[in-house]
C-alpha positions, 0 to 999 in steps of 0.5 A, spaced: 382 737 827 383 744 830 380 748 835 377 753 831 375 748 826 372 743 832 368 749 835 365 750 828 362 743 828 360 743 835 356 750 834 354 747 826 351 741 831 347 745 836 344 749 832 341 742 829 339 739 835 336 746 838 332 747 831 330 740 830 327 739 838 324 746 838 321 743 830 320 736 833 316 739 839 311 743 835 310 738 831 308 733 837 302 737 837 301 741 833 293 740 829 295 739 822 302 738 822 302 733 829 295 729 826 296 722 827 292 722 820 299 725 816 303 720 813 310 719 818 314 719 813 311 726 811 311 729 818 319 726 818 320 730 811 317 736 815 321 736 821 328 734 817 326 740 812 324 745 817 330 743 821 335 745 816 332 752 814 331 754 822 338 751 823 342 758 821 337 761 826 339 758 833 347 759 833 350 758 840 356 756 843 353 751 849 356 745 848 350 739 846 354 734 849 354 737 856 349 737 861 347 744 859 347 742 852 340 736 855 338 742 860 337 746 853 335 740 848 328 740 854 327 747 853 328 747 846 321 742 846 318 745 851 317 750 847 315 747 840 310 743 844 307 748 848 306 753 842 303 746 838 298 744 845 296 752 845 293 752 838 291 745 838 285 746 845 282 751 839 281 746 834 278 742 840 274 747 842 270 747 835 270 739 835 268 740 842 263 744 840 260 740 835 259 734 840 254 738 844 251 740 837 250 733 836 247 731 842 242 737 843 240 734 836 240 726 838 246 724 834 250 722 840 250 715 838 252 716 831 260 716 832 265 714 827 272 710 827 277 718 830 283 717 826 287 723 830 285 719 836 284 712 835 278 712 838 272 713 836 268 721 837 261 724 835 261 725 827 259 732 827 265 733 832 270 730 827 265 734 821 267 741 825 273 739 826 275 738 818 272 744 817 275 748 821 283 745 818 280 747 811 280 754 814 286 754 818 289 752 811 285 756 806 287 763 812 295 760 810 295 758 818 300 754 817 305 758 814 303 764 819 305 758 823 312 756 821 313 764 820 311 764 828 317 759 829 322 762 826 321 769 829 322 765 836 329 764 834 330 771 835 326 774 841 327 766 844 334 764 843 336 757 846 342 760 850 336 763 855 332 760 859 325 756 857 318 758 859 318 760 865 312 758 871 307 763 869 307 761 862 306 754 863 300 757 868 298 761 862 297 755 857 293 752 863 289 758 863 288 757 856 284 751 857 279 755 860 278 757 853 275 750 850 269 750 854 267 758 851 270 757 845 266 751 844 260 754 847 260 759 843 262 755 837 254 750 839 250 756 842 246 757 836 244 751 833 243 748 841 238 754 842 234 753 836 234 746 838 232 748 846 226 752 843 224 745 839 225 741 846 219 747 848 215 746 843 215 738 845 214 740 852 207 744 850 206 738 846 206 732 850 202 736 856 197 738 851 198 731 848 199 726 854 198 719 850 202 722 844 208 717 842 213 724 843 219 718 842 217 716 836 215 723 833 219 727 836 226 723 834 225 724 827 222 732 828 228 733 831 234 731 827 230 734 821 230 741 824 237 740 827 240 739 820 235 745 819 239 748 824 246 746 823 245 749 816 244 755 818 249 757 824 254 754 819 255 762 818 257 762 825 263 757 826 268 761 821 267 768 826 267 763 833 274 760 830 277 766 828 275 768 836 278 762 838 285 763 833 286 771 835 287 768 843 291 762 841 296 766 836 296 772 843 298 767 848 303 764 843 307 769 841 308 771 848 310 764 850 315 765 844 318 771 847 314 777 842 
């Protein structure tokens, strides 16, 4: 084997290595495409083909044997990752946000097995979730996403160097986000549920030997049905907040 061709293949093999690590890491966290819920075989399949399409897109001439090569193979996942964390604290925003609308309504108790987790979380949390992602589908979020990972080749090849400190202290920083997101996601369905509470308050002055346990429950979980349907309008624009934030940060992380 000649130089040239010995120098071909080492270039063909880093741009392989470079597309799979930044790919795999977004991919680690990223919602939808990093759910636990995927198949492992399809999340795989997504990586190898993502990998192969994006590969042309990362060419460079360090040798992936070296100790560059490992320093670059980090960079290349961090990333994919911080890119992925970002858009995942907006998910968890809205699921968060779902958790606070289900305790002011008395359905704290009522959890359900998480698959994403493993655990176990709140069942309006995991309802807001889901209908979120089905936004996130339905606006091709995902593609926009993939799309995003491509131009990072060209604004952030793998011969420069990773994200530097202050974009790990703006990912930080985003996560201020996941408590005003969240509130911002359960605000009118607590508030119509606060002036519930007042009422009962009233009542049970007005009322003392009155059972506000055994007629406030039920009282309460009806009008937070009542409600959660009608702040339902609400969530699509407080995600759309949350998702024009999230995309900003990761388009500078990417280098655009």
């Amino acid at each position: 084997m000649t130089v040239v061709q010995l120098a071909e293949l080492q270039g063909l093999i880093g741009s392989l290595l470079w597309a799979m690590a930044r790919v795999g890491g977004l991919c680690l966290l990223a919602p939808v495409f990093g759910d636990s819920v995927t198949p492992r075989r399809l999340r795989l399949g997504v990586i190898m083909v993502l990998t192969m399409v994006l590969a042309p897109l990362a060419p460079t001439t360090i040798n992936p044997m070296s100790a560059d090569g490992i320093a670059t193979m980090v960079s290349q996942v961090l990333i994919g990752a911080a890119i992925g964390f970002v858009l995942k604290l907006a998910f968890e925003a809205v699921s968060l946000g779902g958790q606070l609308v289900g305790q002011s309504m008395s359905l704290g108790f009522a959890e359900t097995v998480d698959p994403r987790g493993g655990g176990s979380s709140p069942v309006l949390s995991q309802f807001y979730l889901l209908m979120v992602t089905l936004l996130f589908l339905a606006m091709d979020g995902h593609l926009r996403l993939i799309a995003l990972l491509a131009d990072s080749f060209h604004t952030l090849p793998p011969a420069q160097s990773a994200i530097d400190g202050n974009g790990l202290y703006a990912v930080v920083a985003f996560a201020t986000h996941l408590f005003g997101g969240a509130v911002r996601v359960a605000l009118p369905g607590m508030t119509s549920l606060l002036m519930v509470n007042i009422g009962f308050a009233a009542i049970s002055r007005a009322a003392p030997s009155m059972n506000l346990f055994a007629v406030g429950f039920p009282i309460t979980v009806t009008l937070g049905f009542v409600a959660l349907w009608l702040s339902m309008r609400s969530v699509p624009g407080a995600f759309d907040a949350l998702q024009t934030s999230a995309w900003a940060l990761m388009h500078e992380l990417a280098g655009g």
